[in-house]
Backbone as ProteinMPNN parsed JSONL, in Angstrom:
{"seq_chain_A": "XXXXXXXXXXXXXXXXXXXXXXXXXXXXXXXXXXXXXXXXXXXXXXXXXXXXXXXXXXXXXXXXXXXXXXXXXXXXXXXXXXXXXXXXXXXXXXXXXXXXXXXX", "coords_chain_A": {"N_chain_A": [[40.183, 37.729, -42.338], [38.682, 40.765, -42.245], [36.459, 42.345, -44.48], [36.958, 45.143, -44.289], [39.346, 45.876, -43.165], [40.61, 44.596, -45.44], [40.147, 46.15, -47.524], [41.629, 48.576, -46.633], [44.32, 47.874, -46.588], [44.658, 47.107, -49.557], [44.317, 49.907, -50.153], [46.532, 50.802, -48.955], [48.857, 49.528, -50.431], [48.146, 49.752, -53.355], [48.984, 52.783, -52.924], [51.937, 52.974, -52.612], [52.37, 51.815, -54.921], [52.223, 53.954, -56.391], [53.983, 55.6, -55.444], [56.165, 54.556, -56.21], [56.323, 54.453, -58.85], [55.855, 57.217, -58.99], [58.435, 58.002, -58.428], [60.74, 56.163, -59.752], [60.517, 57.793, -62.065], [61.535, 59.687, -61.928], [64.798, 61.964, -62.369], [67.512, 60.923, -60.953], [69.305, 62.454, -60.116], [67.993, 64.732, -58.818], [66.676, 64.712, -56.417], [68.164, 64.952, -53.991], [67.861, 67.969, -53.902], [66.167, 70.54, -52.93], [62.592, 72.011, -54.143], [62.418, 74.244, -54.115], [63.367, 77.075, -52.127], [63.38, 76.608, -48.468], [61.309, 74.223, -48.873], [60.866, 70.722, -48.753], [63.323, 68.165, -49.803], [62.944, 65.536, -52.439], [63.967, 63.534, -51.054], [63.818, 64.139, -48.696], [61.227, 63.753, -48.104], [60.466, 61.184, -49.161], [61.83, 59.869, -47.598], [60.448, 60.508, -44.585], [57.735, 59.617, -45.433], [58.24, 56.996, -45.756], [58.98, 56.498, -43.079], [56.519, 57.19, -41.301], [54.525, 55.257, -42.512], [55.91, 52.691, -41.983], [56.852, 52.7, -39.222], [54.701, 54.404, -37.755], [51.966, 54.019, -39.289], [52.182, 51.413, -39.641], [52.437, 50.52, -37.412], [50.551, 50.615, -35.602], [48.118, 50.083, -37.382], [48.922, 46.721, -37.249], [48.726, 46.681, -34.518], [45.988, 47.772, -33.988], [44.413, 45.667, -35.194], [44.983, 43.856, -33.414], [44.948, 44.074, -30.639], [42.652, 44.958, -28.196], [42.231, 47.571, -26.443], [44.766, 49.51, -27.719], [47.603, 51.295, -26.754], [49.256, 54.176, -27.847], [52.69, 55.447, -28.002], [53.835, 58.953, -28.711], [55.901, 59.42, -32.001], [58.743, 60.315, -32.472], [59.322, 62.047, -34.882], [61.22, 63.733, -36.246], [63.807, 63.444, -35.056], [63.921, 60.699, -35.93], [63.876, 60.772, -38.844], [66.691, 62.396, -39.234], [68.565, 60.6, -38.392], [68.353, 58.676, -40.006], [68.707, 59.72, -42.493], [71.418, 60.616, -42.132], [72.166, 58.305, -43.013], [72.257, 57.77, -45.521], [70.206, 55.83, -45.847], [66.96, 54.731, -46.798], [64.112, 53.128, -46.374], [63.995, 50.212, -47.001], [62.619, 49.687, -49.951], [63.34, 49.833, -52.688], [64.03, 52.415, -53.277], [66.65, 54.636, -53.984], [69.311, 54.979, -52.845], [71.054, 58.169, -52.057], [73.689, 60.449, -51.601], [74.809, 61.43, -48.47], [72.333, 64.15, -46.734], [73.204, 67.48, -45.863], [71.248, 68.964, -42.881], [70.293, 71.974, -41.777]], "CA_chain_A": [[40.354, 39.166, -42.372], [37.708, 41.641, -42.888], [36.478, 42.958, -45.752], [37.278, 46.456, -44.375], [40.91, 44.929, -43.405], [41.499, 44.119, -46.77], [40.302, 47.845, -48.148], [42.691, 48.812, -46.051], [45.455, 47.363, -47.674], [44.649, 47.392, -51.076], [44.281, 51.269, -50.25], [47.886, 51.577, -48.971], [49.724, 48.899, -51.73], [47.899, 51.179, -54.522], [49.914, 54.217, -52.686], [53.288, 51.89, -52.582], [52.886, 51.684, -56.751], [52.037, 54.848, -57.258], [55.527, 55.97, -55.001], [57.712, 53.62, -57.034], [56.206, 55.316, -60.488], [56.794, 58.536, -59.479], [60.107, 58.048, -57.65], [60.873, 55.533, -61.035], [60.317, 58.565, -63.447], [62.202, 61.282, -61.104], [66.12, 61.763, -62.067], [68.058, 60.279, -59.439], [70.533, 63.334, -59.336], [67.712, 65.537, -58.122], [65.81, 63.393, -55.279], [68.565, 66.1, -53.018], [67.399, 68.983, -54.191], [64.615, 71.304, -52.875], [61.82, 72.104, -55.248], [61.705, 76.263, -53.479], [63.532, 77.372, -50.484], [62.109, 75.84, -47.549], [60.43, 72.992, -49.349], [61.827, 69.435, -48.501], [63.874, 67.662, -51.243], [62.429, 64.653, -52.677], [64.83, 62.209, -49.95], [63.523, 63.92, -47.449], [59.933, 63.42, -48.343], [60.204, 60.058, -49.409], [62.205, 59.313, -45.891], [59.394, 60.736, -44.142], [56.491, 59.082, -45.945], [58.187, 55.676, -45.095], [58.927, 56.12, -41.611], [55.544, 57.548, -41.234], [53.964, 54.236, -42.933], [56.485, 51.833, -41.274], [56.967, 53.277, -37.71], [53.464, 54.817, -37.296], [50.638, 53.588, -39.639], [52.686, 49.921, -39.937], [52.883, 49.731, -36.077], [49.59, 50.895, -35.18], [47.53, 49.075, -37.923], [49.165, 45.945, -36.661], [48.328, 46.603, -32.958], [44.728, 47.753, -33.754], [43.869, 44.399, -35.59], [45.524, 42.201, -32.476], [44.52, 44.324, -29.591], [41.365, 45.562, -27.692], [42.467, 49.142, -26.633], [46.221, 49.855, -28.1], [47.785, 52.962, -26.721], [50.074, 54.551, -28.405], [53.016, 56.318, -27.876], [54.387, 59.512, -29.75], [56.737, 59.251, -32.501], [59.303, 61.31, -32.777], [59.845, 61.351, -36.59], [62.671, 64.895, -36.539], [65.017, 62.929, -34.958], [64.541, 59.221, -36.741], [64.391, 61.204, -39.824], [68.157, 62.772, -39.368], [69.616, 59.355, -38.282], [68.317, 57.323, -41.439], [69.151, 60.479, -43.602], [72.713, 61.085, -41.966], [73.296, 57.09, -43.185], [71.428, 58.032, -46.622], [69.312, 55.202, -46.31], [65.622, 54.808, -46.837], [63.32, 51.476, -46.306], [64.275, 48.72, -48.358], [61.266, 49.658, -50.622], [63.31, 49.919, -54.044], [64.378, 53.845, -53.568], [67.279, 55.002, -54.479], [69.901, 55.848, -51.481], [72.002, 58.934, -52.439], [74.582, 60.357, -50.536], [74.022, 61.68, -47.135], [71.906, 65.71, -47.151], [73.162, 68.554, -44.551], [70.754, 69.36, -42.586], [70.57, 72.939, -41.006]], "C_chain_A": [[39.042, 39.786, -42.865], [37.634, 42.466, -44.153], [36.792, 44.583, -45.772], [38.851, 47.077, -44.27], [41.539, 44.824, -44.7], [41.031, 45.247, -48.068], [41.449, 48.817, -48.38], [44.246, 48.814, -46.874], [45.306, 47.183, -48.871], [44.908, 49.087, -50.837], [46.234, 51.578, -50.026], [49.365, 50.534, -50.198], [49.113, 49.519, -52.97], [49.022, 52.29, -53.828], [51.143, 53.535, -53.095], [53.309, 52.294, -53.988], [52.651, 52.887, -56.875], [53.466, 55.961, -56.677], [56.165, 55.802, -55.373], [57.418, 54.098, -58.36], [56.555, 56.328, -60.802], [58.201, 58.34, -58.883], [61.041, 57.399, -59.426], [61.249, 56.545, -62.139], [61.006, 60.026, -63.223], [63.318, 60.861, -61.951], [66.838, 61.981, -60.871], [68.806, 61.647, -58.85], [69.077, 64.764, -58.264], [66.887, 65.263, -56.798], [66.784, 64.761, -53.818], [68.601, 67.135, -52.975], [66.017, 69.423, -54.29], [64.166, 71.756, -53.768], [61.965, 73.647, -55.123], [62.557, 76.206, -52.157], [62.82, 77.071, -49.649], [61.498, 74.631, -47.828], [61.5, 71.646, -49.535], [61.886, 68.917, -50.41], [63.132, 66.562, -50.761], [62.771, 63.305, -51.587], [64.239, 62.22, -49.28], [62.07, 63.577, -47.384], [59.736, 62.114, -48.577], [60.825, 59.77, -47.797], [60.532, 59.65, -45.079], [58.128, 60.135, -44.184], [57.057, 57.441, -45.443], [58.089, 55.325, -44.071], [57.47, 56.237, -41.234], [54.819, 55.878, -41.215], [54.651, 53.179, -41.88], [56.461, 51.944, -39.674], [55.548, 53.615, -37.231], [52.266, 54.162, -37.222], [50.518, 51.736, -39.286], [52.161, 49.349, -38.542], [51.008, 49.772, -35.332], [48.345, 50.324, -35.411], [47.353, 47.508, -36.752], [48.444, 46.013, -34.789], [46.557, 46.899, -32.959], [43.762, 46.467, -34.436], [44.068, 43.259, -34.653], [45.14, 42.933, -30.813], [43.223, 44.563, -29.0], [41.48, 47.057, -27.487], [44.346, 49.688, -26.254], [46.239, 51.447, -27.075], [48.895, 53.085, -27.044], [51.019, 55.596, -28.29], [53.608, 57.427, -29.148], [55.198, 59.113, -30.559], [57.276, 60.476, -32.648], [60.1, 61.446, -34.304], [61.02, 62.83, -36.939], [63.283, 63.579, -36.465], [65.45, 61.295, -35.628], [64.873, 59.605, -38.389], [65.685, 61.818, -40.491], [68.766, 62.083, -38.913], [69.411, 58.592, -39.553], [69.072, 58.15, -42.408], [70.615, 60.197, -43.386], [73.374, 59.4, -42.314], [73.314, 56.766, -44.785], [70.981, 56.771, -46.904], [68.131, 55.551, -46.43], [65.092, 53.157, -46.731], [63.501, 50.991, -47.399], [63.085, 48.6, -49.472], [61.465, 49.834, -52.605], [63.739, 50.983, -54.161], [65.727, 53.976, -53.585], [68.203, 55.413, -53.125], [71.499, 56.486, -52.1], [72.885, 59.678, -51.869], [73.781, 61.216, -49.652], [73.819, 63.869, -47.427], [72.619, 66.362, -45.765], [72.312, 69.151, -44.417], [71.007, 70.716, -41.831], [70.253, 73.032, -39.41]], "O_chain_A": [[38.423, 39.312, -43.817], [38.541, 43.093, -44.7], [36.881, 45.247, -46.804], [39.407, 48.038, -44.802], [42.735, 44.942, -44.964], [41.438, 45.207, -49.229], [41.967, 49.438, -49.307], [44.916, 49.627, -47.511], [46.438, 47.056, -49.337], [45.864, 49.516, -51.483], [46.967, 52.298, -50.704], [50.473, 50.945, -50.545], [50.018, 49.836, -53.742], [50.003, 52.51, -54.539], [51.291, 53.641, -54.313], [54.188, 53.08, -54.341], [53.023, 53.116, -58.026], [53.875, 56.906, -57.352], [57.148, 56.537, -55.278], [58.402, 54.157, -59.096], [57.123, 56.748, -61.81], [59.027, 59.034, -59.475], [61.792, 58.127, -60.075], [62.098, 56.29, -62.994], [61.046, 61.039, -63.922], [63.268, 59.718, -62.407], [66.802, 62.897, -60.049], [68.933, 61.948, -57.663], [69.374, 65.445, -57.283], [66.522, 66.339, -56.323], [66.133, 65.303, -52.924], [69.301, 67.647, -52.102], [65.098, 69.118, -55.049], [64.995, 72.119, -54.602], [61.601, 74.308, -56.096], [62.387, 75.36, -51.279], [61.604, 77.161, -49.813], [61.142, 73.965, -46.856], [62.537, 71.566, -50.193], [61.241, 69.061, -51.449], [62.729, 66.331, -49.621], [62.027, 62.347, -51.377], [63.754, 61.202, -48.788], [61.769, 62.996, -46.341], [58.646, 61.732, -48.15], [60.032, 59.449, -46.912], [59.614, 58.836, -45.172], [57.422, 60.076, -43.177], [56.284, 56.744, -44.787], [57.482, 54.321, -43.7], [57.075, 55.179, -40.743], [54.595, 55.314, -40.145], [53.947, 52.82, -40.936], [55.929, 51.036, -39.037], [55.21, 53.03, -36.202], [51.604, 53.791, -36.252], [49.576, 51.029, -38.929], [51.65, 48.242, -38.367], [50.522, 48.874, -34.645], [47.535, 50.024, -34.533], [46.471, 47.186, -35.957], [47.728, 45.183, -34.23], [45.855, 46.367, -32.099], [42.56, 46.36, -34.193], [43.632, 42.117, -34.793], [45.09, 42.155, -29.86], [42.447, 44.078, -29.824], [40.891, 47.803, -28.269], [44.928, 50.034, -25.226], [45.375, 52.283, -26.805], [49.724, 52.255, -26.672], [50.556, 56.73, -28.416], [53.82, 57.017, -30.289], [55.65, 58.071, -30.084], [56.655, 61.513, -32.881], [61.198, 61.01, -34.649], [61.61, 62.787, -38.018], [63.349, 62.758, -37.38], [66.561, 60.793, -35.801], [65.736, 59.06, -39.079], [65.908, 61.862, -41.701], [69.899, 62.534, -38.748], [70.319, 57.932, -40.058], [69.941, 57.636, -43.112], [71.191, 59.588, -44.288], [74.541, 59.089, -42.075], [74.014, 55.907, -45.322], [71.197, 56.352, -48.041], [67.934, 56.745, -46.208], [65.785, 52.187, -47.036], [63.193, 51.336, -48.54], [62.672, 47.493, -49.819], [60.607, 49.916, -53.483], [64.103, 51.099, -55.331], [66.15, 53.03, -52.92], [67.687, 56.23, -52.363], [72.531, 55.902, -52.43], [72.706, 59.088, -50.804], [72.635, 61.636, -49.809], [74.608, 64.647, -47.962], [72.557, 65.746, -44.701], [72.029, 69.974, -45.288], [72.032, 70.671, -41.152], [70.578, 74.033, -38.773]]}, "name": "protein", "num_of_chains": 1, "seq": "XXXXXXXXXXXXXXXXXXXXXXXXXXXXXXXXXXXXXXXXXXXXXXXXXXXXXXXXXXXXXXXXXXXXXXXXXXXXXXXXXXXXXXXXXXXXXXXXXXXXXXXX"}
């Protein structure tokens, strides 16, 4: 692996600990509650930031270290984001799954 490879990943397992410290130091009851009208609750932000990582950065990484010229299609992260929510999971990453949010 390259030494720019393995930047890489140190750069996004630093983010990982510093998600599980603050998520760690949140209380659980408010993780479904918006910070301001309009402004996503903590679920949905943490949902988001995983699929993002897992689905996007995860898949893309992977394909640009094993391919020559990847192409990539869109993600549609609305709609995977209101199927994981509507089961109130999140990626097996240690977070907290609280009951399911209504979305508008």
């Amino acid at each position: 692996m390259t030494p720019e490879y393995e930047a890489i990943i140190s750069r996004i397992e630093s983010s990982a600990a510093a998600v599980r410290r603050a998520v760690g130091d949140a209380p659980p009851q408010r993780f479904g509650l918006a910070p301001k009208p309009g402004e996503w609750p903590a679920m949905e932000t943490l949902t988001h930031v995983c699929q993002v990582i897992v689905h996007v950065y995860g898949t893309r990484i992977r394909r640009l270290m094993h391919e020559t010229a990847p192409e990539f299609a869109d993600f549609d992260e609305v709609s995977v984001r209101r199927a994981i929510m509507s089961k109130a999971r999140l990626c097996s990453y240690g977070l907290p799954s609280p009951k399911p949010l209504t979305w508008a």
